[in-house]
C-alpha positions in Angstrom: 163.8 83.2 174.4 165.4 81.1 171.7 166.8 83.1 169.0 168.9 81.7 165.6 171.4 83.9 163.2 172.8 83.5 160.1 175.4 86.0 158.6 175.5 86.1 154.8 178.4 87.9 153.4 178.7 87.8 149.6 180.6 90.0 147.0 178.3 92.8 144.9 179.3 94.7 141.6 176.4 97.2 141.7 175.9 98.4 137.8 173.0 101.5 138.2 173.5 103.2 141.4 177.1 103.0 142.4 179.8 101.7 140.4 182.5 100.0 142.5 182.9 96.7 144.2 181.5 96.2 148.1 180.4 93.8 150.5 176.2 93.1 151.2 175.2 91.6 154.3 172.1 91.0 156.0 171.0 89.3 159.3 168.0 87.1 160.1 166.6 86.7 163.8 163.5 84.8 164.4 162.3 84.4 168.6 158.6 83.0 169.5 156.1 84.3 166.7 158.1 87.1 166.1 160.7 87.8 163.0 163.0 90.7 162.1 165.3 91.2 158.7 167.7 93.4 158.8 169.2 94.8 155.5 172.1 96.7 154.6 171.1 98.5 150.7 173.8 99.6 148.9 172.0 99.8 145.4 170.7 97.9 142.4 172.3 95.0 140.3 172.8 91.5 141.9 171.6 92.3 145.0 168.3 90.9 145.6 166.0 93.0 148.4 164.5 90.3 150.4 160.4 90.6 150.4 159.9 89.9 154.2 162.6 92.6 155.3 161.9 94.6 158.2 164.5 97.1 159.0 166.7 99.1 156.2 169.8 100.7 156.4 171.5 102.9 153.6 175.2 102.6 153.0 176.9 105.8 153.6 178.3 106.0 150.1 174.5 105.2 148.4 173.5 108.5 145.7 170.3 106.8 144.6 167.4 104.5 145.7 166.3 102.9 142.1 163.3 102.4 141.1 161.0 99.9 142.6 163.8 99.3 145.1 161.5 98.3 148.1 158.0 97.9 146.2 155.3 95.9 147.8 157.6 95.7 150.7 154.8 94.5 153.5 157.1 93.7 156.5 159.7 97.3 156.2 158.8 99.1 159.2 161.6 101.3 159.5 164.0 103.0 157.0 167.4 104.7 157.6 168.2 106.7 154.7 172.0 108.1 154.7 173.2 111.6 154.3 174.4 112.3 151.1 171.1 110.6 148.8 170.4 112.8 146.1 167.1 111.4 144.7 164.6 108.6 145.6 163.5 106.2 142.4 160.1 105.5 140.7 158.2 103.4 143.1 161.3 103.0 145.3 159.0 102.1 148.5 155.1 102.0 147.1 152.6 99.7 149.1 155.2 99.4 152.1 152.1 98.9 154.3 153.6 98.9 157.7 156.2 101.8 157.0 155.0 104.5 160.2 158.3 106.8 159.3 160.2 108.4 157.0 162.8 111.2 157.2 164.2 112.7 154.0 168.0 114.0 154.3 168.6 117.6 153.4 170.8 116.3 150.6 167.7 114.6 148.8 166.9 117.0 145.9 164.2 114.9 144.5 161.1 112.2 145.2 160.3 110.1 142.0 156.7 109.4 141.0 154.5 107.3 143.4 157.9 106.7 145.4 155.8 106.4 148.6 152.5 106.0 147.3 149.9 103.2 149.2 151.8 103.7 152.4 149.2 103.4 154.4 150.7 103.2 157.7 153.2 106.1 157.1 152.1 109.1 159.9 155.0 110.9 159.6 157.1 112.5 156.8 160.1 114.8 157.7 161.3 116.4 154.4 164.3 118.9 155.1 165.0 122.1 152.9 167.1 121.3 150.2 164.6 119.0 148.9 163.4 120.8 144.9 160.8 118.3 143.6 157.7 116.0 144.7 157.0 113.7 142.0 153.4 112.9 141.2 151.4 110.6 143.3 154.6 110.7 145.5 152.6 110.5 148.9 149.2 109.1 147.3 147.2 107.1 149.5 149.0 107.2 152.9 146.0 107.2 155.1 147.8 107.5 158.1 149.3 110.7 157.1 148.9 113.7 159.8 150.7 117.0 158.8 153.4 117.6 156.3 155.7 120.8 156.1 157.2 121.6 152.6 160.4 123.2 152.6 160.8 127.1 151.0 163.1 124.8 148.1 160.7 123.3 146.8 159.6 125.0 144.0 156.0 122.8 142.5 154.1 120.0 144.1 153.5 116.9 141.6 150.3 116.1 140.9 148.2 114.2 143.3 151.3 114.3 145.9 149.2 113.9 148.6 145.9 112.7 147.1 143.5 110.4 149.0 145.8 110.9 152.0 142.6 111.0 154.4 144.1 111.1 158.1 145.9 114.9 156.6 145.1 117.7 159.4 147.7 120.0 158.5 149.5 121.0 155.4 152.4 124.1 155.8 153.1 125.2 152.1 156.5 127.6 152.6 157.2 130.9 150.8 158.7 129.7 147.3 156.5 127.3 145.9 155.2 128.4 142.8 152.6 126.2 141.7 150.1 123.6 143.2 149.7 121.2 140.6 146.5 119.4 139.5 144.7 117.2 142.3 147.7 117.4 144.6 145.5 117.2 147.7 142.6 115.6 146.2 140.2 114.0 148.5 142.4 114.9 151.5 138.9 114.9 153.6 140.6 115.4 157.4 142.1 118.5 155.9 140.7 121.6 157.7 143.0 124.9 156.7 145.1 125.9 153.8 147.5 129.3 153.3 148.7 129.1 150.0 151.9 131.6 149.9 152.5 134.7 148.0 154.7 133.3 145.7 152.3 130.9 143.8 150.9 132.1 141.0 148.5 129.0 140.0 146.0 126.3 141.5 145.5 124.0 139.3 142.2 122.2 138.2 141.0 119.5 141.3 144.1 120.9 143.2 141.9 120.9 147.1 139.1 119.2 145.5 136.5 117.1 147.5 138.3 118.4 150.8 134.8 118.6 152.6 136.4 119.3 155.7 138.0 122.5 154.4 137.0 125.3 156.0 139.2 128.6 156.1 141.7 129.2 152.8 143.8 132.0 152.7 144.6 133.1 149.2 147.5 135.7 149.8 148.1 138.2 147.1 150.1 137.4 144.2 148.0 134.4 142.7 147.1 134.6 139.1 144.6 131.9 137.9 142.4 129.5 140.2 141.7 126.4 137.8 138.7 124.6 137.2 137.2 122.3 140.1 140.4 123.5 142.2 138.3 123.6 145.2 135.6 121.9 144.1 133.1 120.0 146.5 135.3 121.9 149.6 131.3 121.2 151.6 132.3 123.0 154.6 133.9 126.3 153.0 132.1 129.1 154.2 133.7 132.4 153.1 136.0 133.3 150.3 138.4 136.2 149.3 140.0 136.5 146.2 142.9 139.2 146.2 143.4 141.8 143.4 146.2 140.0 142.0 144.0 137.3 140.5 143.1 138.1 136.7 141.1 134.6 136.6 139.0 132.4 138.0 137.9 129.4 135.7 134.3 127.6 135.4 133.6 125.1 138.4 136.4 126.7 140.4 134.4 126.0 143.4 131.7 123.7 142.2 129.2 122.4 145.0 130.5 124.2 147.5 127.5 124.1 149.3 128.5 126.4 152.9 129.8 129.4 150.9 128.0 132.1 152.0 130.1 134.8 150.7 132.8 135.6 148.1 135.1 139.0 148.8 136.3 140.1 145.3 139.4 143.0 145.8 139.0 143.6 141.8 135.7 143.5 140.4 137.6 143.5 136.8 138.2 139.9 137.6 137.7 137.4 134.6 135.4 134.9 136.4 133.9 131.8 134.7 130.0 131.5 134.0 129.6 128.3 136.3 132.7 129.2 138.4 130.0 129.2 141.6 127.6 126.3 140.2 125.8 124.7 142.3 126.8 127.2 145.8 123.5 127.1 147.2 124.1 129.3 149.8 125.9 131.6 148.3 124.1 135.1 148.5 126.1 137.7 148.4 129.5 139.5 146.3 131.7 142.1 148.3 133.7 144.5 146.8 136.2 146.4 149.2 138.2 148.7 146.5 134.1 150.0 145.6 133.4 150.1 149.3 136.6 152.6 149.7 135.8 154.6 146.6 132.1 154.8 148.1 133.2 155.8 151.4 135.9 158.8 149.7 132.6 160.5 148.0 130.7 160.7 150.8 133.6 162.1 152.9 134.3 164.4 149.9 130.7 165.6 151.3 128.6 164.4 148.1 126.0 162.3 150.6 123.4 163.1 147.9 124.8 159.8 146.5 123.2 157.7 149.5 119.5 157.8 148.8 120.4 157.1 145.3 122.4 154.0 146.2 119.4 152.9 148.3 117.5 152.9 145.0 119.5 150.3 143.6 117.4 147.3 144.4 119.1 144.7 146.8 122.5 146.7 147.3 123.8 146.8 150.5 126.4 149.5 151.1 126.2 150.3 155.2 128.6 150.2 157.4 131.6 150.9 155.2 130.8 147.3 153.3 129.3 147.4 149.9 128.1 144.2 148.5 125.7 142.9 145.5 123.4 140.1 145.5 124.4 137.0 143.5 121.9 136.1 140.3 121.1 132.2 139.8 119.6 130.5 137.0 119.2 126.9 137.3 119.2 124.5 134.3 117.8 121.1 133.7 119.9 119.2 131.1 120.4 115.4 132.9 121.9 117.1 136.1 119.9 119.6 137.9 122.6 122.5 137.9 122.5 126.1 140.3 124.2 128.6 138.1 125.3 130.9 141.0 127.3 134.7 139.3 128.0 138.1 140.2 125.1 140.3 138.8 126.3 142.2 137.0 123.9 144.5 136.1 123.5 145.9 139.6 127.4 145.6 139.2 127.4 147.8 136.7 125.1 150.6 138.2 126.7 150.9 141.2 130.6 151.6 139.4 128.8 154.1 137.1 127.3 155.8 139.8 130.5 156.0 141.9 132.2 157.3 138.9 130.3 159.7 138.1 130.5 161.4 142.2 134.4 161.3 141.3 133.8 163.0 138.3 131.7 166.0 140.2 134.9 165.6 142.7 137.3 166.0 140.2 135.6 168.9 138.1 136.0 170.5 142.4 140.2 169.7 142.5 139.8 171.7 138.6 138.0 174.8 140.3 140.8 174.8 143.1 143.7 174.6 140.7 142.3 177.4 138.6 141.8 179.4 141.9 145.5 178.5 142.8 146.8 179.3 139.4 145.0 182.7 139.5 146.7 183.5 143.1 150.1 182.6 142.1 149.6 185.2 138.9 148.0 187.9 141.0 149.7 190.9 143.3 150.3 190.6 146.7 147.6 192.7 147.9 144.9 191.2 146.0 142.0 189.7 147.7 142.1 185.5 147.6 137.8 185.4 146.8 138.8 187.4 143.8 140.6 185.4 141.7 138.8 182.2 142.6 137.3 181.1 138.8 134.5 179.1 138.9 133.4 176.1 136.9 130.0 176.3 135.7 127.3 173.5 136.4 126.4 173.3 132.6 130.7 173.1 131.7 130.5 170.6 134.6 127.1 168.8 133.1 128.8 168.9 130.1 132.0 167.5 131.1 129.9 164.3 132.7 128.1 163.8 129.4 131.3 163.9 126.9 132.5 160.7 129.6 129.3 159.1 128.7 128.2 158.5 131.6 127.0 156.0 133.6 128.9 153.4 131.1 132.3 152.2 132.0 134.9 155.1 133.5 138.6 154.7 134.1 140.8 157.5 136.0 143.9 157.2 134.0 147.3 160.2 135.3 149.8 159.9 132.2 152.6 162.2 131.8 151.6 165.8 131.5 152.0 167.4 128.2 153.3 170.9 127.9 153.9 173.3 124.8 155.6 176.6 125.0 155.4 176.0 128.7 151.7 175.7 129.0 149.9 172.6 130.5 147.4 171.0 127.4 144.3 169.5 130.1 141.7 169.7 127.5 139.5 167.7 130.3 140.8 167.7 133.8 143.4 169.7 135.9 147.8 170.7 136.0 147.8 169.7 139.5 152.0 170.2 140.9 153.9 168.1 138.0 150.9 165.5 136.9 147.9 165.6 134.6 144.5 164.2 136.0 142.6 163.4 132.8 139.2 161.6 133.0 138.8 159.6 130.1 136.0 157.5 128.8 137.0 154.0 128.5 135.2 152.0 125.7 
């Protein structure tokens, strides 16, 4: 094997990146069809990157890759990157085609905008904790991409960070990231499973959109707002279940989602979008644990009278310690044929007043008791128990029901008890130990 070298030494004043005098080298070898360049980077000024370089190695002393250091670099296939690099430029190594590897030192606290974007070769990424920021478009575009881990540091994801990166199987998003920006992993089609951590509080809009592989995503309580289109076109979805902690849930959130069959809501209070299920064909079905526990506490209370009246309520299913309501669609023709798929809320709406109003007839029981107990306490020793139990009557107890307006809107609100000259005030509702149970109509 024939093989030539040539050493270049010559004398660099670097003016952005580091500011002192050093030496630059670099070292050609060329054998049969094959050719290597080696390169020695020690920052940005005079020194000129060659195009067909190979192999790069950082200089121990380098804080900063510049921007557009190694753009449209199509020979690099490997980079060494030194401990002690703080951040990585603005297109620093964008459209490196045959890059396969890149590991981030702990040191690096941040990865500029479309720093490794169009690396299409690039399967795998190492990024280390101490790493606080992904630019946008950071990752865009590598194809070859299979998993990537994000340390608990880092605190938001750039926009489209990982778009269009097709070959992605596996995303791990650690506790500590707050927000998923807007089309982070857009179009990220190999993706199958998401857990987004406690600690984020927003999805933005297109955030997981045309994932079509997508199948299980864990929303873990804590999340506030789910954006519009954030999981839009996700095909192969099939289930969904939205903790209490979410407040709202914008229009399109999950557009086309065509597999979803059904959506668990843990608040039915939820602020949720008119189209925010357009066009979820086989979507059928809203479950509502909190109702389903309320549900299953009346009945255990012993007020099964309520069962044949939830059976009247056309299309409810409550069996089984699941309640759930039937979704209502209305489809519109303006251009584009649209599925407008929503809670109904009219059934909704029937069902919450109904179980309201069985905790009411509960409640008016704890009242009887309390006046029972009261009475005992007062009473002598040797005084029969069934004496002093005080009754409420049905009409006090009809009456009580009608004053809450029932079967409109009812909230169970305990504030602090109020007392005068020692005396508990419950003008509706119970002194039960140190609290006040009052049951209020809510308008």
């Amino acid at each position: 094997m024939r093989r030539e070298s040539i050493s270049i030494s010559e004398q660099v004043y670097i003016k952005k990146c580091i500011s002192y005098i050093m030496f630059m080298s670099y070292t050609k070898y060329e054998y049969n069809d094959r050719e290597e360049v080696k390169f020695e980077y020690v920052g940005y000024g005079l020194q000129t990157v060659p195009k067909d370089v190979t192999h790069v190695r950082f200089h121990p002393s380098l804080l900063e890759v510049c921007n557009n250091a190694f753009h449209s670099c199509k020979s690099l296939r490997e980079v060494v990157l030194n401990s002690g690099l703080r951040e990585i430029g603005e297109y620093a190594f964008r459209d490196c085609t045959v890059l396969q590897s890149i590991n981030i030192p702990s040191t690096v606290t941040k990865i500029g905008y479309t720093a490794f974007h169009g690396c299409s070769s690039l399967t795998e990424v190492v990024l280390n904790e101490g790493l606080m920021e992904i630019g946008d478009s950071a990752f865009g575009g590598c194809s070859a991409l299979q998993s990537i881990t994000m340390p608990s540091t880092v605190l938001e994801i750039g926009s489209a960070a990982f778009s269009y990166c097709t070959g992605l199987r596996e995303a791990v998003l650690s506790d500590g990231l707050k927000k998923i920006n807007q089309s982070t992993f857009q179009f990220c089609s190999s993706l199958q499973s998401i857990i987004i951590p406690s600690t984020v509080t927003e999805i933005e809009s297109e955030a997981f959109a045309y994932c079509d592989n997508l199948r299980h995503v864990v929303l873990n309580y804590g999340i506030k707002r789910i954006k519009q289109y954030a999981f839009g076109d996700c095909t192969s979805l099939e289930r969904i279940s939205i903790p209490s902690t979410v407040i709202e849930i914008e229009e399109y959130a999950f557009n086309n989602c065509t597999n979803v069959r059904e959506v668990v809501l843990y608040d039915e209070k939820i602020q949720i979008g008119n189209k925010a299920f357009n066009r979820c064909s086989s979507l059928e079905r809203f479950s509502f644990p909190s109702l389903s526990n309320r549900l299953n506490y009346v009945i255990k209370a012993g007020h099964t009278d309520i069962e044949p009246k939830m059976d009247d309520i056309p299309a409810v299913e409550w069996r089984s310690g699941e309640l759930s309501i039937p979704t209502m669609r209305r489809e519109i023709e303006i251009r584009l044929w649209n599925d407008v798929v929503k809670v109904d809320k009219e059934k909704l709406n029937k069902v919450k007043g109904l179980i309201s109003y069985y905790e009411m007839k509960e409640a008016t029981t704890l009242f009887e008791l309390a006046l029972w107990k009261a009475s005992i306490d007062q009473a002598d020793d040797e005084i029969n128990r069934d004496e002093c139990r005080i009754g409420v009557p049905g009409p006090v107890k009809d009456t009580i029901l009608q004053l809450l307006d029932y079967p409109h809107n009812v909230n169970v609100v305990i504030p602090s008890p109020r007392y005068k000259d020692g005396a508990c005030l419950a003008p509706i509702g119970a002194c039960l130990a140190s609290s006040q149970l009052i049951y209020k109509y809510s308008s």
